[in-house]
C-alpha positions in Angstrom: -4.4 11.7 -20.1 -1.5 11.4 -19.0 2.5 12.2 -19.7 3.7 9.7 -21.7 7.4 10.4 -21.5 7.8 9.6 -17.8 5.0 6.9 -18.3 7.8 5.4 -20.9 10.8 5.8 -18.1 9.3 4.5 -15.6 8.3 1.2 -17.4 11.7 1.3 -18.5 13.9 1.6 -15.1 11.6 -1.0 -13.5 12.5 -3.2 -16.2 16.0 -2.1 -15.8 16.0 -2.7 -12.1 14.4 -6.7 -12.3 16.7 -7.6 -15.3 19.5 -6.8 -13.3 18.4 -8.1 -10.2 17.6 -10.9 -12.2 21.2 -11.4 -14.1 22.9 -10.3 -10.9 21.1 -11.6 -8.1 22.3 -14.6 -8.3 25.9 -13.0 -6.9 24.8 -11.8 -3.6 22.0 -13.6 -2.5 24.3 -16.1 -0.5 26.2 -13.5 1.6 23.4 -13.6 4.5 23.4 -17.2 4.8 26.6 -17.9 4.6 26.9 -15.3 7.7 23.8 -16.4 9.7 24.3 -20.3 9.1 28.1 -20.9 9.1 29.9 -17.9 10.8 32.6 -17.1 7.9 32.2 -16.0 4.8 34.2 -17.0 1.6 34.9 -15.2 -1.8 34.8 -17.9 -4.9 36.7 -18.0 -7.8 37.2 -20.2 -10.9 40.5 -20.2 -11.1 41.4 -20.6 -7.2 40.3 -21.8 -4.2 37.6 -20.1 -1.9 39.4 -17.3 0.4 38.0 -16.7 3.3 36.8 -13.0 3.7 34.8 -10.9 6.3 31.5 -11.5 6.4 30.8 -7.7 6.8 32.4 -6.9 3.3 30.0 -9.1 1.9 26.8 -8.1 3.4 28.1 -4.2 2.5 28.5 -5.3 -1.1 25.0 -7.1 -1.2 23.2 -4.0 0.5 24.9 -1.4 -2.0 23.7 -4.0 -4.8 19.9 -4.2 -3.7 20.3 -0.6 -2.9 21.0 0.1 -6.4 18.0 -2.1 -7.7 15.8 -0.5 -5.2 16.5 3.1 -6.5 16.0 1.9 -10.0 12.9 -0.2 -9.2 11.9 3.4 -7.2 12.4 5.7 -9.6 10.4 4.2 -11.9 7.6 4.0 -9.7 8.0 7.7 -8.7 8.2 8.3 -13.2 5.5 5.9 -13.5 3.2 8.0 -10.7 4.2 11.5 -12.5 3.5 10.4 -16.2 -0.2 9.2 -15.1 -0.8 12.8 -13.0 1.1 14.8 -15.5 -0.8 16.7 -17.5 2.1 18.1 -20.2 -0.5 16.4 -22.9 -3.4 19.0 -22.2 -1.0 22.2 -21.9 -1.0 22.4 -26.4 -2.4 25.4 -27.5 -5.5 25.5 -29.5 -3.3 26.8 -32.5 -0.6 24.3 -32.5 -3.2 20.8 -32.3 -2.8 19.7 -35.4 -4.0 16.1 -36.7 -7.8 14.5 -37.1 -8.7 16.1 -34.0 -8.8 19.7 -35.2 -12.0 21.3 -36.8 -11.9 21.6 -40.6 -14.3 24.8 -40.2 -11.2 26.6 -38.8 -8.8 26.0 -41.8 -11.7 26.5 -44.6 -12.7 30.3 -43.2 -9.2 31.3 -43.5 -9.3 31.0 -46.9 
């Protein structure tokens, strides 16, 4: 059996890492196309017109962002791989296992 804590964090930072990817994504996605297809690159706004910008600022800000998702997504794997080879569960001592799993012989001779 294994560790359950890291089992738990490692569900959750994968999670995590596609809800953001997914919420986020959106955002930098069109940084590499913009460069590859057109040449120059241009940082929208709602309230103004597009400005054009270097195309390396945007690429840098996309790579930190899938960066970021990747060493979520990655740590969670690596939490995911120690909770199922942990073995924290089996190190209880015979003593402290308490629940339906302990012998009732053990309680009744100490009486």
């Amino acid at each position: 059996m294994g560790d359950m804590r890291f089992t738990m964090i490692g569900i959750a930072l994968i999670f995590v890492g596609f809800i953001i990817l997914g919420v986020f994504g959106h955002n930098y996605q069109a940084a590499t196309l913009e460069s590859n297809e057109f040449g120059t690159c241009y940082e929208y706004s709602d309230k103004k017109a597009p400005v054009e910008i270097k195309c390396s600022f945007k690429i840098f800000n996309q790579t930190l962002f899938f960066a970021l998702i990747i060493g979520f997504i990655g740590a969670g794997i690596i939490a995911l791989v120690k909770g199922v080879r942990g073995n924290w569960d089996n190190k209880v001592k015979p003593e402290d296992i308490v629940g339906p799993g302990r012998r009732e012989n053990e309680d009744s001779e100490k009486d």
